[in-house]
N, CA, C and O of each residue as an XYZ file, in Angstrom:
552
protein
N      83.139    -64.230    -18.660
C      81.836    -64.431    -19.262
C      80.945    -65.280    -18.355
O      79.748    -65.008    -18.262
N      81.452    -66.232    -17.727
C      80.875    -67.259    -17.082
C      80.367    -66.304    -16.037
O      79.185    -66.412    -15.710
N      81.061    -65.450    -15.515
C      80.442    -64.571    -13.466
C      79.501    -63.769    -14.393
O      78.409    -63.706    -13.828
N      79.473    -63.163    -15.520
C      78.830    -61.942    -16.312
C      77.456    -62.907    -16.541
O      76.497    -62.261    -16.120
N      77.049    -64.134    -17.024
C      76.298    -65.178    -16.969
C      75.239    -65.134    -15.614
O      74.021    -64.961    -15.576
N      76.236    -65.367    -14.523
C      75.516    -65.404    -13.278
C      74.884    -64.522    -12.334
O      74.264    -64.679    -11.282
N      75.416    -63.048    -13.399
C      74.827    -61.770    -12.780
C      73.708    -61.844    -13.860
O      72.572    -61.610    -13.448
N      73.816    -62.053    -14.815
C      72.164    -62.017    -15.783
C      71.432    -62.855    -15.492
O      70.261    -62.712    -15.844
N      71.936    -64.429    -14.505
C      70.465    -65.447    -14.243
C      70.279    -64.743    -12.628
O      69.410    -65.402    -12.058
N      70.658    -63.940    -11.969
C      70.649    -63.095    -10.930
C      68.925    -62.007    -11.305
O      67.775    -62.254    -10.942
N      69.417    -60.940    -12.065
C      68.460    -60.106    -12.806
C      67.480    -61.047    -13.541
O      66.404    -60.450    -13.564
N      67.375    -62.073    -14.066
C      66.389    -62.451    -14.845
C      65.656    -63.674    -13.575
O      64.621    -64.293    -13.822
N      66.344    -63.807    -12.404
C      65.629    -64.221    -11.312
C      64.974    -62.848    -10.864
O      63.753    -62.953    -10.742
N      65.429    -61.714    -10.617
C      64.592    -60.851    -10.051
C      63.513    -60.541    -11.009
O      62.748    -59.696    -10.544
N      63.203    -60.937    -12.168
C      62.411    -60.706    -13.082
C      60.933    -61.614    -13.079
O      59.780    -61.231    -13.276
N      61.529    -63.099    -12.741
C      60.752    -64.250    -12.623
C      60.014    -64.192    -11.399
O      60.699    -63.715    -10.495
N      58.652    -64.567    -10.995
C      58.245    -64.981     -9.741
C      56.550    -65.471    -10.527
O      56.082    -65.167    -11.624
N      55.917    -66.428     -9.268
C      55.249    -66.498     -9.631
C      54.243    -65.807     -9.826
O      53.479    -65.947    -10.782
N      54.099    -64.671     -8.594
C      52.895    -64.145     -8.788
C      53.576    -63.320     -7.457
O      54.534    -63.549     -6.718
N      52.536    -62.213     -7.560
C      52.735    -60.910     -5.868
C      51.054    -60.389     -6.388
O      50.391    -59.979     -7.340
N      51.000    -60.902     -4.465
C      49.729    -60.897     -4.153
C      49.364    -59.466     -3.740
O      50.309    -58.690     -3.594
N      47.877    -58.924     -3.494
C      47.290    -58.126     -2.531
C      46.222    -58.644     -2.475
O      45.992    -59.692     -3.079
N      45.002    -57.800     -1.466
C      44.294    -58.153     -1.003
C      43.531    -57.572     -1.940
O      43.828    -56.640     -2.687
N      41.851    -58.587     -1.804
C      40.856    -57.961     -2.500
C      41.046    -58.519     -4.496
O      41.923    -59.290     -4.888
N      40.404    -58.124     -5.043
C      39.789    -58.519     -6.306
C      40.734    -57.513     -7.015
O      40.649    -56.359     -6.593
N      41.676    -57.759     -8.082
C      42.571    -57.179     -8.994
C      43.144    -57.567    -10.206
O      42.394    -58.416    -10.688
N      44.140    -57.362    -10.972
C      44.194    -57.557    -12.317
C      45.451    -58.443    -12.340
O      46.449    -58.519    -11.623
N      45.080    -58.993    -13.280
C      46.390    -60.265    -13.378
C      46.921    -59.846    -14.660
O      46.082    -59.856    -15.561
N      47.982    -59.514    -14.952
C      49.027    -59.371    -15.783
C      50.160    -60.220    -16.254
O      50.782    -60.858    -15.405
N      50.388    -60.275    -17.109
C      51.779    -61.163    -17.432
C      52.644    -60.591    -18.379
O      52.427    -60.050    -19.463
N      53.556    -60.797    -17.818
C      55.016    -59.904    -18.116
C      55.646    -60.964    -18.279
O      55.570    -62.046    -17.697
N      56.682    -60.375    -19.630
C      57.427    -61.662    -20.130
C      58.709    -60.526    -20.348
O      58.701    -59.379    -20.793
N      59.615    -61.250    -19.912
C      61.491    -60.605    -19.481
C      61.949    -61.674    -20.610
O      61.676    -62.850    -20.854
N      63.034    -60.373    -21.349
C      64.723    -60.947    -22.056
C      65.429    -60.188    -21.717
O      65.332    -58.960    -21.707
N      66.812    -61.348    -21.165
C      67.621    -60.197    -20.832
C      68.904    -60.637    -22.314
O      69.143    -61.644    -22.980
N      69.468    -59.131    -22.250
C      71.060    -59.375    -23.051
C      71.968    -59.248    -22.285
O      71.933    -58.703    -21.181
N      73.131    -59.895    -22.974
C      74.164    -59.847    -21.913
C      75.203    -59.310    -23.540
O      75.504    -60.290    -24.221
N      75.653    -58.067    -24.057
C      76.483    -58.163    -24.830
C      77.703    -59.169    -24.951
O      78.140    -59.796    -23.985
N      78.286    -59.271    -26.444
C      79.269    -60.618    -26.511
C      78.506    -61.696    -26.032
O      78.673    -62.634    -26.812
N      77.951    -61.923    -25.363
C      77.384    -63.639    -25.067
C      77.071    -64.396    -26.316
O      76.319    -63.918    -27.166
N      77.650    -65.603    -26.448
C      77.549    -66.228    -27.999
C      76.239    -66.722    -27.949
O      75.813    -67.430    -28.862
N      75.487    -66.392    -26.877
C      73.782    -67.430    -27.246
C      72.798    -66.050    -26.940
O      73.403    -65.031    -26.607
N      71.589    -66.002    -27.024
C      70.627    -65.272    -26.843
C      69.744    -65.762    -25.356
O      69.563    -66.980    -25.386
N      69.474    -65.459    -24.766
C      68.786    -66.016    -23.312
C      67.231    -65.945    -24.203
O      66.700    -65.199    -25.026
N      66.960    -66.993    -23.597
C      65.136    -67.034    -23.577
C      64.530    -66.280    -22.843
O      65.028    -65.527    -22.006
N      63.238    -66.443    -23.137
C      62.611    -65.103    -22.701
C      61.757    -65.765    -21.395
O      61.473    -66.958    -21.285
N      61.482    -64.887    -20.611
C      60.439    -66.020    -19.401
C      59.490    -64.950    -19.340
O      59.706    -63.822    -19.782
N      58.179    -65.419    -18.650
C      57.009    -65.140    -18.546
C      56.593    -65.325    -17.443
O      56.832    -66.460    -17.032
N      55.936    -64.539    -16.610
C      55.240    -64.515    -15.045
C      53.983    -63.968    -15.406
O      53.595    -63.526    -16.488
N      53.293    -64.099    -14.077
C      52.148    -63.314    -14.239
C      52.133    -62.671    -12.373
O      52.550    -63.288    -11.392
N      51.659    -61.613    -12.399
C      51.191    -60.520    -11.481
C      49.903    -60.193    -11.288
O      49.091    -59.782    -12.117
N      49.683    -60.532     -9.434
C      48.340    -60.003     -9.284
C      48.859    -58.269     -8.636
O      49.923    -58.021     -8.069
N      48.169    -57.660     -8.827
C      48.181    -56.358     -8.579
C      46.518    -55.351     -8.887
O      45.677    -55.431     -9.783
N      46.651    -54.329     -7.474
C      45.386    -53.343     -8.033
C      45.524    -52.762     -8.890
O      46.641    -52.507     -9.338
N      44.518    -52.391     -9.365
C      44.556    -51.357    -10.351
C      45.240    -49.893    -10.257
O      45.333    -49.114     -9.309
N      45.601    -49.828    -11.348
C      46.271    -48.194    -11.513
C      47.585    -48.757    -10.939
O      48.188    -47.703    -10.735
N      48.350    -49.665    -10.579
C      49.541    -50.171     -9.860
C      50.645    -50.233    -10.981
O      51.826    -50.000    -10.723
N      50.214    -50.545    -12.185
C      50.731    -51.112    -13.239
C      52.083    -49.791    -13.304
O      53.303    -49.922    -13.413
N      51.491    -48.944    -13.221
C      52.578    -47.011    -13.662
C      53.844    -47.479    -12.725
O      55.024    -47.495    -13.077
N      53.190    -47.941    -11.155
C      54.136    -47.966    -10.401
C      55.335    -48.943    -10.608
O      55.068    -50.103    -10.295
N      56.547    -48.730    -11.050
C      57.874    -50.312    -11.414
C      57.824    -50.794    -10.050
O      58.193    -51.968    -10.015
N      57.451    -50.249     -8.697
C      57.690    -51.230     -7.417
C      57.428    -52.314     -7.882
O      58.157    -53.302     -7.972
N      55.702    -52.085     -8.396
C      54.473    -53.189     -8.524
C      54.424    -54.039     -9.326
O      54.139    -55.212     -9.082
N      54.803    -53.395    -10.832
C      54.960    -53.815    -12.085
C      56.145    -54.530    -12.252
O      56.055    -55.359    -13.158
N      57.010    -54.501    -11.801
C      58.164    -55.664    -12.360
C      58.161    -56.680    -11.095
O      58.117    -56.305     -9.923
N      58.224    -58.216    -11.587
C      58.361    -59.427    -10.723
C      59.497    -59.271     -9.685
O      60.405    -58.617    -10.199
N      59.782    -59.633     -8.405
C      60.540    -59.778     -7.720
C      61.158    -60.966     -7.328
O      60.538    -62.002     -7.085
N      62.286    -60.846     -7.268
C      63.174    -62.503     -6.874
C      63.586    -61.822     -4.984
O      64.539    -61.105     -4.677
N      62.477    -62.380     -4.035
C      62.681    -62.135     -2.702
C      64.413    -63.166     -2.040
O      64.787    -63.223     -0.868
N      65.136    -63.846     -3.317
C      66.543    -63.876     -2.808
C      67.832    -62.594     -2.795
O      68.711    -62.392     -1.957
N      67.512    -61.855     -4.104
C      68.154    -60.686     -4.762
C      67.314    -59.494     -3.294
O      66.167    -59.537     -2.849
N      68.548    -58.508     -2.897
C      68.079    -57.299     -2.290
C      68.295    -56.392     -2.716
O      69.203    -55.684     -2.280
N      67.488    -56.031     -3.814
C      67.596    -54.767     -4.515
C      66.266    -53.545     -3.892
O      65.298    -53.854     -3.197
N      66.621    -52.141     -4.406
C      65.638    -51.718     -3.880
C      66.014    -50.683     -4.977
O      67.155    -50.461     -5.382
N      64.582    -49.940     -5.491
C      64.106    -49.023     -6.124
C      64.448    -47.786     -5.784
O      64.293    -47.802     -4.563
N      64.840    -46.648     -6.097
C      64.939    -45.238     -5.745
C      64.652    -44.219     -6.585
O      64.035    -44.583     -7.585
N      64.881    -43.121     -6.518
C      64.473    -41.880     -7.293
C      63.471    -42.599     -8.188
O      64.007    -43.065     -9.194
N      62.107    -42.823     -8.089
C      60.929    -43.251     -8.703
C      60.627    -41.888     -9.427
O      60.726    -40.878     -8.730
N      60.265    -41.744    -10.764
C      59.808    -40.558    -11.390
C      58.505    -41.279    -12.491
O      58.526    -42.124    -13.386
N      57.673    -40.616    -11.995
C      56.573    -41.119    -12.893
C      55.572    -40.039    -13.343
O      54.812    -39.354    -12.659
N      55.802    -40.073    -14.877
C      55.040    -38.835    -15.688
C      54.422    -38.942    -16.617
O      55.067    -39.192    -17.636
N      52.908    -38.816    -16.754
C      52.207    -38.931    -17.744
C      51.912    -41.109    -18.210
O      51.341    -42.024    -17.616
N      52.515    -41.027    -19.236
C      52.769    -42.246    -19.526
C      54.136    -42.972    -19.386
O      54.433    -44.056    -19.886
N      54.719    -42.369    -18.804
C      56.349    -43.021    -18.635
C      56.532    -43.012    -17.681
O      55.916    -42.215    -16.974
N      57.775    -44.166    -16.951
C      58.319    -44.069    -15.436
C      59.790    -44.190    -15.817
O      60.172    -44.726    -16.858
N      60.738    -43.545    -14.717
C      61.910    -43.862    -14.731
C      62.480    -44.362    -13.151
O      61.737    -44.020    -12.231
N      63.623    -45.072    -12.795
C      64.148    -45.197    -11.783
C      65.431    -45.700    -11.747
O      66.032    -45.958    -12.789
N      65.931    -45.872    -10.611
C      67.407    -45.965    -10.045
C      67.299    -47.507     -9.162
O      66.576    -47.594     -8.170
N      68.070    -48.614     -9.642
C      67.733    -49.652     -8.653
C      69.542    -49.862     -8.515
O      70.459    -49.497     -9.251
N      69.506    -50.967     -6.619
C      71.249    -50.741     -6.502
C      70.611    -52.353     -6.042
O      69.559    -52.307     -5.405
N      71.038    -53.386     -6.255
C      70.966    -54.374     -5.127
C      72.072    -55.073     -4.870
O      72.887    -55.373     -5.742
N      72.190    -55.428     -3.453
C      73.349    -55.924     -2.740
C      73.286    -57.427     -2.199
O      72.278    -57.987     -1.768
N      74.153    -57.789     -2.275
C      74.465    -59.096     -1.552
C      75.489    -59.869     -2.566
O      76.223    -59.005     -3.047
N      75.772    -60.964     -3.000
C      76.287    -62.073     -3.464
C      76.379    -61.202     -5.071
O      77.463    -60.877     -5.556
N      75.314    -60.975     -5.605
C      75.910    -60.419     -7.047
C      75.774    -58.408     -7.365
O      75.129    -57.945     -8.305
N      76.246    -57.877     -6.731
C      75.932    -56.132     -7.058
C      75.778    -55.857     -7.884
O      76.440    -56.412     -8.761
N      75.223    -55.256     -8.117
C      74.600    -54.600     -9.508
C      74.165    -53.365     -9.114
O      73.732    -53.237     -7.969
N      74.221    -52.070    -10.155
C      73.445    -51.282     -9.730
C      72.830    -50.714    -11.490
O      73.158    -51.047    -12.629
N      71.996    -49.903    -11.034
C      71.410    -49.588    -12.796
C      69.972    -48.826    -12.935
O      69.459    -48.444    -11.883
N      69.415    -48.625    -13.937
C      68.309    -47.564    -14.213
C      67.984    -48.280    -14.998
O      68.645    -49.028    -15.719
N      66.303    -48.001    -14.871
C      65.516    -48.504    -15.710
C      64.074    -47.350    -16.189
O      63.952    -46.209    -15.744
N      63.336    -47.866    -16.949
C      62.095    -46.680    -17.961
C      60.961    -47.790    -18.273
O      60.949    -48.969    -18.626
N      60.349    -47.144    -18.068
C      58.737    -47.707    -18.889
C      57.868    -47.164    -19.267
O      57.399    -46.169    -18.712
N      57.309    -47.825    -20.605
C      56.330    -46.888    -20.987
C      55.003    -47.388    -20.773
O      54.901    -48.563    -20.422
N      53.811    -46.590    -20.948
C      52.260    -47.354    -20.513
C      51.160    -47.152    -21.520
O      50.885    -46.003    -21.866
N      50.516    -48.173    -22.010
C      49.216    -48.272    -22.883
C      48.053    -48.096    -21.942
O      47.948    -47.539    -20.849
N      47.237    -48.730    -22.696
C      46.216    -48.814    -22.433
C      45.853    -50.856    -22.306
O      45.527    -51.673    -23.167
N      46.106    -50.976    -20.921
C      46.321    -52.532    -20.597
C      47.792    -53.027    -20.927
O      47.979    -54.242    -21.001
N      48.721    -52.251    -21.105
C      50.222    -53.119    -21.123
C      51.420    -51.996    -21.034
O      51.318    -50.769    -21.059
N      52.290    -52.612    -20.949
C      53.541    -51.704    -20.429
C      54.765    -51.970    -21.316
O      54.557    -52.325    -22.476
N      55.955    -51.838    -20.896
C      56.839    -52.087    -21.941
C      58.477    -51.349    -21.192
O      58.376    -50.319    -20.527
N      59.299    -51.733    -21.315
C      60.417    -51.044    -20.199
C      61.683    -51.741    -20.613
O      61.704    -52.705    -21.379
N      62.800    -51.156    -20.022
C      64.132    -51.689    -20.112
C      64.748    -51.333    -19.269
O      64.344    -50.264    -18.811
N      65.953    -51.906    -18.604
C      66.590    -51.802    -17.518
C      68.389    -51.800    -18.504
O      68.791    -52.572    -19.375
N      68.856    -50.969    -18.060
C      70.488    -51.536    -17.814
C      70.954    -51.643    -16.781
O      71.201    -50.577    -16.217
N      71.332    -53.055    -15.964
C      72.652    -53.121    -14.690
C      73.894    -53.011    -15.127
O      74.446    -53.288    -16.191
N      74.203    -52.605    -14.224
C      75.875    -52.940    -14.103
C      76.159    -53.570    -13.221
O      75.657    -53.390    -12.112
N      76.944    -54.380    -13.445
C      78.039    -55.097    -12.595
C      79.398    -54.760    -12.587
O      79.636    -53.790    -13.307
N      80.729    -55.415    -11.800
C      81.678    -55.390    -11.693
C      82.442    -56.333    -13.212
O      83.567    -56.252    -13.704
N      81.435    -57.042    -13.529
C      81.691    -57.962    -14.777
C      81.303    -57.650    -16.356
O      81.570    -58.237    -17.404
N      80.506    -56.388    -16.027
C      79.593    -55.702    -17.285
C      78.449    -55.597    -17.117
O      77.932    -55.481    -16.007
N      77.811    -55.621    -18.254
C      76.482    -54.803    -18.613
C      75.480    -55.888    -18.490
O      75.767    -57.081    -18.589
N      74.325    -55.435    -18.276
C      72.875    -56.590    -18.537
C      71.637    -56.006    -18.708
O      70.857    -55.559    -17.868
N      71.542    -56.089    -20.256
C      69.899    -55.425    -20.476
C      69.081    -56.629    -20.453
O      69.203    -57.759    -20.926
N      67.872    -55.791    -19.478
C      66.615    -56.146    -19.672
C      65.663    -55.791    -20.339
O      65.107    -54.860    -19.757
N      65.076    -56.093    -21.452
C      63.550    -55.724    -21.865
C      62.452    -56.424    -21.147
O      62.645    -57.447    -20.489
N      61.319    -55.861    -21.287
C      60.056    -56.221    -20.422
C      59.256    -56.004    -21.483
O      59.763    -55.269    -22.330
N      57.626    -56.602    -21.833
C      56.102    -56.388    -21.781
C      55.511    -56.954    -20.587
O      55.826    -58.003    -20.025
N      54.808    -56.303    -20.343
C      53.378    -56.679    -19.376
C      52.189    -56.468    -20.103
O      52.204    -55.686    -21.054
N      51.042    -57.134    -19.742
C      49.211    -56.954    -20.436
C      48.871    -57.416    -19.941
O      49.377    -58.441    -19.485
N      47.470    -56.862    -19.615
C      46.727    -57.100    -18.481
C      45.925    -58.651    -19.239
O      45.669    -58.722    -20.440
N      45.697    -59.541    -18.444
C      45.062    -60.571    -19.080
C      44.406    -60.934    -18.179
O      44.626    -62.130    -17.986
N      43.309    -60.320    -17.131
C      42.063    -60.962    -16.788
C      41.858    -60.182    -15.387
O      42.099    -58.981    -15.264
N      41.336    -61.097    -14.237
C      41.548    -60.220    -13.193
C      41.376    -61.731    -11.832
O      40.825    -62.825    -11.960
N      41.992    -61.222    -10.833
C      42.778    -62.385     -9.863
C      41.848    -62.108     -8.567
O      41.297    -61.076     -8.183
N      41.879    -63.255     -8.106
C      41.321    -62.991     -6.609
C      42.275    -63.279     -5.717
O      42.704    -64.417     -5.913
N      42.956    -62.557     -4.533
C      43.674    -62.991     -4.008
C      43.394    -63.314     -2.278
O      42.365    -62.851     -1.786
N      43.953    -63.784     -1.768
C      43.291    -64.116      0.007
C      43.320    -63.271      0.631
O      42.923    -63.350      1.794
């Protein structure tokens, strides 16, 4: 339970950041992550970031989910249709995981879930994002 622990503050670090920049005048969003870890006797809190990103970026999960630049995970088979996205993420180093994730899209907010796997078990993520204003970045 304890290594199954350290692969979910792993994923809920790749979840957290403060912010990912671009250039030029864009929308600031904030996305707030829970992850589960089945059997775990406590519930994890939920955390909250915010994202600068252009517009129309939001569809894309590259853009839309926070990154932890310690974790090397990378995105694959990206499928994005209509109002939904799906994908394939594997990341390597110190904790492996590999897993699929979905999102769906409003009008100003998003909404998604991830399952990893590990060698130790399972780790869901839920997500919201909403757009809440707009960012200037350098």
């Amino acid at each position: 339970m304890k290594r199954l622990l350290s692969y979910g503050v792993a994923i809920l670090g790749l979840m957290s950041s403060a912010s990912i920049m671009a250039a030029g005048s864009d929308e600031l969003w904030e996305v707030t992550s829970k992850m589960e870890i089945p059997d775990m006797p406590f519930a994890m809190p939920g955390q909250t970031s915010k994202l600068c990103m252009k517009m129309g970026n939001e569809k894309n999960p590259i853009n839309a989910i926070p990154k932890n630049n310690d974790q090397d995970c990378k995105m694959t088979d990206i499928k994005i249709f209509g109002s939904k996205s799906s994908w394939y993420m594997k990341c390597d180093g110190k904790n492996p995981m590999t897993g699929i994730g979905e999102m769906n899209y409003g009008d100003g907010s998003y909404s998604g879930k991830m399952k990893m796997n590990s060698m130790d078990g399972d780790v869901m993520v839920a997500y919201e994002g909403r757009r809440v204003g707009t960012c200037r970045t350098k």
